[in-house]
C-alpha positions in Angstrom: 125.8 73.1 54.0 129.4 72.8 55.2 129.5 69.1 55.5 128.3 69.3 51.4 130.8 72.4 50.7 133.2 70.1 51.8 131.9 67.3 49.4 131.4 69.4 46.3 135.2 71.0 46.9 136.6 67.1 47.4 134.7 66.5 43.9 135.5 69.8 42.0 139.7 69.3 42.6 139.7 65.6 42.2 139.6 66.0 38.3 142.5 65.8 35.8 140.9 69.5 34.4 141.8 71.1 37.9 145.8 69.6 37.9 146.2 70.7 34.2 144.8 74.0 34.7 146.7 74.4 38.4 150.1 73.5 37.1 149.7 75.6 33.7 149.1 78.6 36.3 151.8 78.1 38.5 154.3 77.6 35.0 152.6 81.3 34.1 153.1 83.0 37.5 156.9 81.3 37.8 157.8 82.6 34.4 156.5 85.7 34.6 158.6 86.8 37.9 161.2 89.0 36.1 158.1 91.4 35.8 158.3 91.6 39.7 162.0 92.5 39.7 162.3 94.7 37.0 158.9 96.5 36.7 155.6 96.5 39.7 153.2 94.3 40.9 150.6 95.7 38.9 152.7 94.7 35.5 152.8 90.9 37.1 149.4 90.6 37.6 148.4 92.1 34.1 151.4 89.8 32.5 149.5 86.4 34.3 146.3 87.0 32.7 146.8 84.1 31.0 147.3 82.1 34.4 143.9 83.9 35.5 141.8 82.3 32.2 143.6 79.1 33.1 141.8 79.1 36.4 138.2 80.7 35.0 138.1 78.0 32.6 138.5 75.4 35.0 136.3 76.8 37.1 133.2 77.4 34.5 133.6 74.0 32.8 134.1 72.0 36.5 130.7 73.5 38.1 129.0 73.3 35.1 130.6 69.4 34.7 129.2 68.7 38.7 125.7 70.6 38.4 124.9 69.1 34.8 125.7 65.8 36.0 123.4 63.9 38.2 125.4 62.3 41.5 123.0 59.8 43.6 125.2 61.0 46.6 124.3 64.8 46.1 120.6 63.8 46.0 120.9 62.1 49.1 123.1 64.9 50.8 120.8 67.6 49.6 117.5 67.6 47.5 117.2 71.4 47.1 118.3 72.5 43.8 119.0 76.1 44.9 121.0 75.2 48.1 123.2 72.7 45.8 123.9 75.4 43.6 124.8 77.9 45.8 127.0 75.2 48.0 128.7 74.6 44.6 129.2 78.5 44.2 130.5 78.6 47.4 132.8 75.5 47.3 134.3 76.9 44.1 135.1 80.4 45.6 136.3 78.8 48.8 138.7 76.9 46.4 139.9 80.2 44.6 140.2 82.0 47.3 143.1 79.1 48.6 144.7 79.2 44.8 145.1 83.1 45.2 147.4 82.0 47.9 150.3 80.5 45.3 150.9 84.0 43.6 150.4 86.0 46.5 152.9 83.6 48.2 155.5 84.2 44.7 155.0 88.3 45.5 156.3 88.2 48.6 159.2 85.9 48.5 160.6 87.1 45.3 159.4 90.8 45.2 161.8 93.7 44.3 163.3 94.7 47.9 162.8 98.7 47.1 159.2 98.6 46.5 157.6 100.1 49.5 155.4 97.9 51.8 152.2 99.8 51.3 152.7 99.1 47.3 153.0 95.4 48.2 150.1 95.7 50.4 147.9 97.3 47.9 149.5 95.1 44.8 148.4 91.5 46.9 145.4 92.7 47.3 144.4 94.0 43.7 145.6 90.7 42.7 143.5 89.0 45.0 140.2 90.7 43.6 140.7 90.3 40.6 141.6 86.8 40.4 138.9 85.9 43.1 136.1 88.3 41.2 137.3 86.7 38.1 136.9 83.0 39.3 133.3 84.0 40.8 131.8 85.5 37.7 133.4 81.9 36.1 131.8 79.8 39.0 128.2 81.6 38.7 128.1 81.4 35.1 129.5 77.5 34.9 126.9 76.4 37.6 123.8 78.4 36.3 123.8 77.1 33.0 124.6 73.6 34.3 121.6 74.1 36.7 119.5 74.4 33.4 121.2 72.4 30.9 123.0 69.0 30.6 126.4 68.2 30.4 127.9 68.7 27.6 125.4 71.8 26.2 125.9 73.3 29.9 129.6 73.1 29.3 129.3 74.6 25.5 127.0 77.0 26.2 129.3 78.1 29.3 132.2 78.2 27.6 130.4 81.0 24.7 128.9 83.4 27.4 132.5 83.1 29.6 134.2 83.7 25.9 132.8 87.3 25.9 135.1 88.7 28.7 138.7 87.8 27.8 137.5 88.7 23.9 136.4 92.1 25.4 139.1 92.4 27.0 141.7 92.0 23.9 138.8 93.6 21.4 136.9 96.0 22.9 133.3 96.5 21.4 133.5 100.4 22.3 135.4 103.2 22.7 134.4 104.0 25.6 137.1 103.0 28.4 134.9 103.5 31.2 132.7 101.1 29.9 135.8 99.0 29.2 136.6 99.0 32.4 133.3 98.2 33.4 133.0 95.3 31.2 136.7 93.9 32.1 136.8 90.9 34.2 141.0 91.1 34.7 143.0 94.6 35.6 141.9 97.3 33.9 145.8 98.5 32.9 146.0 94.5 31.1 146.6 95.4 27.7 147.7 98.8 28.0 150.5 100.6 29.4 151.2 100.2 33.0 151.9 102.9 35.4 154.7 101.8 37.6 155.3 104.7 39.4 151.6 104.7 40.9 150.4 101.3 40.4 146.5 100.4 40.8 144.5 103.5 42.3 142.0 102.5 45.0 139.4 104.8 43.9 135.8 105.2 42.9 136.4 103.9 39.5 137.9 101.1 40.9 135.4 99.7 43.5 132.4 100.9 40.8 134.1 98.5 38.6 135.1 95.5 41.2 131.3 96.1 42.7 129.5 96.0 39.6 131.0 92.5 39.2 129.6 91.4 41.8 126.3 92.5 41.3 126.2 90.7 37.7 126.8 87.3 40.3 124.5 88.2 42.3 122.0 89.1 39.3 122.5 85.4 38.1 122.2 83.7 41.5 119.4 85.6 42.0 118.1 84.7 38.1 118.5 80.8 38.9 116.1 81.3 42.1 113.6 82.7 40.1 113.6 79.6 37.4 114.0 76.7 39.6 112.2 77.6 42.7 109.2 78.7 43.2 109.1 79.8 47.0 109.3 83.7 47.4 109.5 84.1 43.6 108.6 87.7 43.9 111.1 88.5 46.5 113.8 87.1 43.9 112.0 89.2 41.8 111.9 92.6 43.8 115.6 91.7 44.5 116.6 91.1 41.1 115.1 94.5 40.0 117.1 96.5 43.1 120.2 94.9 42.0 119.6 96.0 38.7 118.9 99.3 39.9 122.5 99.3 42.2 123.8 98.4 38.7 122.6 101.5 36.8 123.5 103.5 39.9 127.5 102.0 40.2 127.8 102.7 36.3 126.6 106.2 36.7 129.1 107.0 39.8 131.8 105.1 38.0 131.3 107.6 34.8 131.1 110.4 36.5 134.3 109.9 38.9 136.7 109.9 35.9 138.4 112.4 34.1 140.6 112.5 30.8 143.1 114.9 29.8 141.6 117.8 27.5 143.8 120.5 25.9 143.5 123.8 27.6 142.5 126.8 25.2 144.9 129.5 25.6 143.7 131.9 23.2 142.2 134.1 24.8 144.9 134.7 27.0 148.0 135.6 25.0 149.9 138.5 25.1 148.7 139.2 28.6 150.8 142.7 29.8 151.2 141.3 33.8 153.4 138.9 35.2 154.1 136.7 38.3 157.2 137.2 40.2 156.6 135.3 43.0 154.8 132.6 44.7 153.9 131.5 48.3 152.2 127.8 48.1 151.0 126.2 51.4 149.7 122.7 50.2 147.7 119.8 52.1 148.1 116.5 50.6 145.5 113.3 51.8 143.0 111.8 49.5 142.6 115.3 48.1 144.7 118.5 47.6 144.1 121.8 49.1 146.3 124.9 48.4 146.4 128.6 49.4 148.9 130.1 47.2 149.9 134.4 47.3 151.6 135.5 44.5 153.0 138.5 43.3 151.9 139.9 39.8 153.4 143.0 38.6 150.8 144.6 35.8 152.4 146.4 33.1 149.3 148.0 31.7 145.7 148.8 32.2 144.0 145.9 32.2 139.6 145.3 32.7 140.3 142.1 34.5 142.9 139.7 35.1 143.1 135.9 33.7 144.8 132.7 35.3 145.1 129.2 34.0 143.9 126.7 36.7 142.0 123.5 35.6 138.4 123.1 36.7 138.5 120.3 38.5 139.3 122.5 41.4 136.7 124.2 43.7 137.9 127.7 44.2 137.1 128.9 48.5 138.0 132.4 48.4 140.1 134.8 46.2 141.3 138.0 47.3 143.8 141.0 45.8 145.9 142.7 48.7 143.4 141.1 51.5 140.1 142.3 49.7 137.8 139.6 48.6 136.9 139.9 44.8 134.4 138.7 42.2 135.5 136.1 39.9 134.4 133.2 37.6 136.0 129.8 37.2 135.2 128.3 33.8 136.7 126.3 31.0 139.8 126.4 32.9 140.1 129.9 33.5 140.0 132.1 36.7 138.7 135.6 35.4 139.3 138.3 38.0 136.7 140.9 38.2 139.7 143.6 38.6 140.6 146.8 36.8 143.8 148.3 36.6 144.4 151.6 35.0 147.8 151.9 35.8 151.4 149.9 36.5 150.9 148.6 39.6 151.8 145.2 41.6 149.5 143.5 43.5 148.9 140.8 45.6 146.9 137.9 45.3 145.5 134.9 47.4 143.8 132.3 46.3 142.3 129.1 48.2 141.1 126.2 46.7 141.0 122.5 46.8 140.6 119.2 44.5 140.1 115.6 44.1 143.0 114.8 40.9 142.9 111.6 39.2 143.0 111.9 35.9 143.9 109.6 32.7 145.1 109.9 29.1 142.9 108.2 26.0 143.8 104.8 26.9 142.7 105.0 30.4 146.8 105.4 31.7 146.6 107.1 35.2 148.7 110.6 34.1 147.8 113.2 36.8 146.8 112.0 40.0 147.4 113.3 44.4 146.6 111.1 47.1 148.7 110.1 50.4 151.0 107.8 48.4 151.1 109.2 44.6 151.9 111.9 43.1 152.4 113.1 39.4 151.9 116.5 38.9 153.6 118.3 35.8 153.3 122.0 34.1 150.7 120.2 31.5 148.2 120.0 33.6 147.1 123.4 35.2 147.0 122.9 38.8 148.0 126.4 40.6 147.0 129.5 39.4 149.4 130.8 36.6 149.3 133.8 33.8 149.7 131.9 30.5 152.6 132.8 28.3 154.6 134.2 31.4 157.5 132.8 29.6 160.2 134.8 32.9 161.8 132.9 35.9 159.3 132.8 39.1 160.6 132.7 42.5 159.2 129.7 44.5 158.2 128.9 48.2 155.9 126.3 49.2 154.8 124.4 51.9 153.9 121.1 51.3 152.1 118.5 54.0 152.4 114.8 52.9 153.5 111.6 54.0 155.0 110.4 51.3 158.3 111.7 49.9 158.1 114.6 47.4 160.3 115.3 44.2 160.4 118.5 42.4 162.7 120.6 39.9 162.7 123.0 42.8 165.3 122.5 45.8 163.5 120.1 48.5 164.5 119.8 52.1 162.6 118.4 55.0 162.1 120.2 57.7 159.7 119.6 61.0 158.1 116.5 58.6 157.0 119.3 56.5 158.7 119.5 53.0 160.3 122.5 51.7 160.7 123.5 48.0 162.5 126.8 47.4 164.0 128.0 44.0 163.6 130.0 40.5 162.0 128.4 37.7 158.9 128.9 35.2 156.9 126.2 35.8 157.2 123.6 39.0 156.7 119.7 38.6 155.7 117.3 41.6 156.7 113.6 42.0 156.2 110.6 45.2 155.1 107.2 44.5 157.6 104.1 43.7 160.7 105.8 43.6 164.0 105.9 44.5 167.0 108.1 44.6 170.6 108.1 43.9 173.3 110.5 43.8 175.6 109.2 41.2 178.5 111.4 39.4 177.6 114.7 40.8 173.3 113.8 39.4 170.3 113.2 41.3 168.7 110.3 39.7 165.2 109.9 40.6 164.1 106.4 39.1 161.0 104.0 39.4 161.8 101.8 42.5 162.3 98.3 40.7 164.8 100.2 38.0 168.2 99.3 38.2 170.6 102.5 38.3 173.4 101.3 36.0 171.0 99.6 33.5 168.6 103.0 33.8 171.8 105.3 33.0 172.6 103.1 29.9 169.2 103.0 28.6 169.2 106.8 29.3 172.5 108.0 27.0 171.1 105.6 24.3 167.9 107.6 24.5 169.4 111.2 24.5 171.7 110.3 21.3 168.8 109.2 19.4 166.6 112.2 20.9 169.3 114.5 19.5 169.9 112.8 16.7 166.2 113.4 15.4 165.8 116.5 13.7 162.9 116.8 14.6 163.0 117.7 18.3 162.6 120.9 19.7 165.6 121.9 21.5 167.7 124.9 21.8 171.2 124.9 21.1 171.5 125.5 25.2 169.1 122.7 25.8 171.4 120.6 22.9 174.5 121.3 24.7 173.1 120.4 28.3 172.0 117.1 27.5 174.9 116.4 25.0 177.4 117.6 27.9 175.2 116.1 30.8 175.2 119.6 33.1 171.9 118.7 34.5 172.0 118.6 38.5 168.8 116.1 38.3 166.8 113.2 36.7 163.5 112.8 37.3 160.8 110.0 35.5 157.2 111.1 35.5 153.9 111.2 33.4 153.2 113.3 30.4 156.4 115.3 31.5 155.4 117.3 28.3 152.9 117.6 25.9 155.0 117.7 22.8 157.9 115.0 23.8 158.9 112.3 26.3 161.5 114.3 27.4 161.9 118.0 29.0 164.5 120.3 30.7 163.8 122.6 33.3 166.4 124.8 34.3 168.9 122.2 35.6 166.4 119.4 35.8 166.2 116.8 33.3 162.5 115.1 33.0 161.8 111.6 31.0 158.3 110.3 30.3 158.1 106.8 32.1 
């Protein structure tokens, strides 16, 4: 099989079809650099689509060209349909696979010098799956029909099924955007906005996603075998039908493993008479987050039980009120505490709990998300325990384990490679990912990592004048005059920073939407 790999691969590349669509590539991923200076390696691989089609086309129409076309040589080097087929499969892959190298190589030597290496790690290899997966779905489709068909219908009819994914993926046919993602040959963050700060996620969504295209080439390898050879037909058969059944089973997972931002109804907890005063949060960061937070709450009046916002994605350990366990229920994003008061009284409470978090807005934009190397976690999404409405300062200490570095409207320090956030505020915000920080004029800037500070604090003033010039934002006159007068200590560029504008202040901390 090698010696006609090597035979097929000296055919496929030897066309004029394989130079035009090489250099056209190489023209996409040479102008499209600036995206890797100014922006993430996931923008450059969704802005080189085009350079990925390029390649697919080639692909489909040169196997289904070679298999279509009948070569006296390949009779003579091998007679089995099948095992041409597959060597053609394989010769086209091994082909791809030694293309992916020129971008990959164009990552490295003109990447942006702040991105962190595990980002460049993770970046090269998304773009390498996708562009290989991409090219085998092309290869399998181009060199089935061409098994069945002749030339120039093989090469038509190839060119009609291939058209389906890069329509999808401009038009999609549902609103659905797991099924979106599912049906999305290219990066799923293609043609909508890119999060720079966190790049592509290796999770469950993603490797559903990447696996089930690999099934679908397996499902038509597997599809040819039954048609054109009749040896073992019904283990092709049994085979196709537990592929089939890994397919149902991948969609499944994948739809289950992602979550959207909802709106969190507060109504039935307003004008609650208790309030938090303080907080004591010892957090645990990895692939998931784990937190035992104490807190304070001073209750004004007698109360039949006690409410607290915290999203139920969570799994809730143990709760207790001054060391006693109690009865609660978590639902619909509410902790209801099986806990009477009949008097003023303060109390304390513990609460243990843990979480996976990765979760996206409507257009399938990674928003609020924890792992080892990203983190976006802002007061609109509810995760600690908090008393809606509880409008008064809050006196923070936490504890957080991670090994990636942390940002916060609280003070941070390190300390024993544990971080440390300490201050007064209403609501706290967590930030790590692609950043980086300057001190600049007496302000903290905290800005994605490929951002340029000088350009960022331009673009910045230009925003805030328009912001206040709109009479429609919701500022105070304080709020008006700290942003007019820049007395913020900090700047800090997240996800869904707010859920009524792209821009927020807390306390002496300035937030932007990315």
């Amino acid at each position: 099989m090698l010696k006609l790999a090597n035979f097929y691969i000296k055919v496929l590349i030897k066309t004029p079809l394989f130079f035009i669509s090489l250099l056209f590539s190489i023209f996409i991923f040479i102008i499209q650099l600036s995206a890797l200076k100014h922006s993430s390696i996931l923008q450059y691989t969704n802005v080189t689509c085009f350079a990925m089609i390029s390649l697919n086309l080639y692909f489909l129409i040169s196997t289904s060209s070679v298999l279509a076309k009948k070569y006296e040589l390949m009779d003579f080097l091998e007679l089995d349909i099948f095992k041409k087929y597959l060597t053609i499969v394989l010769s086209g892959l091994i082909i791809s696979i030694v293309v992916s190298l020129i971008p990959i190589t164009l990552i490295l030597v003109f990447k942006n010098a702040n991105i962190n290496s595990f980002f460049v790690l993770k970046g090269i290899l998304n773009l390498f799956i996708i562009l290989n997966l991409s090219n085998l779905i092309s290869i399998s489709i181009g060199a089935s029909v061409g098994t069945l068909f002749k030339k120039w219908v093989s090469i038509v009819i190839s060119v009609i099924v291939y058209a389906f994914f890069p329509f999808y993926l401009f038009n999609p046919l549902t609103e659905s955007n797991v099924i979106n993602k599912f049906l999305n040959i290219y990066g799923d963050s293609t043609v909508i906005p890119t999060n720079i700060l966190c790049d592509e996620i290796f999770n469950i969504s993603y490797f559903c996603d990447k696996l089930l295209i690999l099934f679908i080439t397996i499902l038509l390898i597997l599809s040819i075998k039954i048609i054109i050879n009749k040896k073992k037909r019904i283990l092709s058969v049994v085979s196709s039908f537990l592929i089939i059944i890994c397919m149902i089973i991948t969609i499944s997972v994948g739809l289950n493993s992602v979550l959207y931002i909802h709106k969190y109804d507060f109504s039935k907890a307003d004008n609650l008479k208790y309030h938090i005063s303080s907080y004591k949060m010892d957090i645990n960061i990895d692939n998931n987050f784990k937190n035992n937070v104490s807190f304070q709450l001073d209750i004004n009046n007698p109360n039949d039980s006690i409410i607290l916002e915290l999203d139920d994605l969570f799994k809730i350990d143990e709760i207790k009120i001054d060391n006693n366990p109690v009865q609660f229920t978590h639902e619909k994003d509410k902790i209801t505490l099986d806990y009477k008061s009949n008097q003023k009284e303060n109390v304390n409470i513990s609460i243990s709990y843990k979480g996976y978090i990765h979760i996206e807005d409507s257009l399938g934009v990674d928003t609020f998300y924890c792992n080892n190397h990203a983190i976006n976690l802002t007061d609109s999404f509810s995760w600690y325990p908090y008393v809606n409405n509880d409008n008064l300062p809050i006196n923070y200490s936490m504890k957080i384990n991670s090994s990636s570095n942390i940002y916060s409207n609280l003070d941070t320090q390190i300390k024993y490679n544990q971080y440390l956030l300490e201050g007064t505020t209403q609501k706290v915000n967590l930030f790590s990912g692609q950043y980086k920080d300057f001190l600049n004029d007496g302000i903290e800037y905290v800005i994605p990592s490929a951002n340029d500070l000088d350009n960022f604090k331009m673009s910045l003033d230009d925003y805030i004048l328009d912001y206040l010039n709109d009479p429609h934002n919701k500022l105070s006159q304080n709020e008006i005059n700290e942003l007019k007068y820049k007395k913020y200590k900090k700047v800090i560029v997240g996800v869904h920073v707010s859920n009524y504008s792209s821009i927020k202040l807390s306390d002496d901390v300035l937030l932007l939407e990315l």
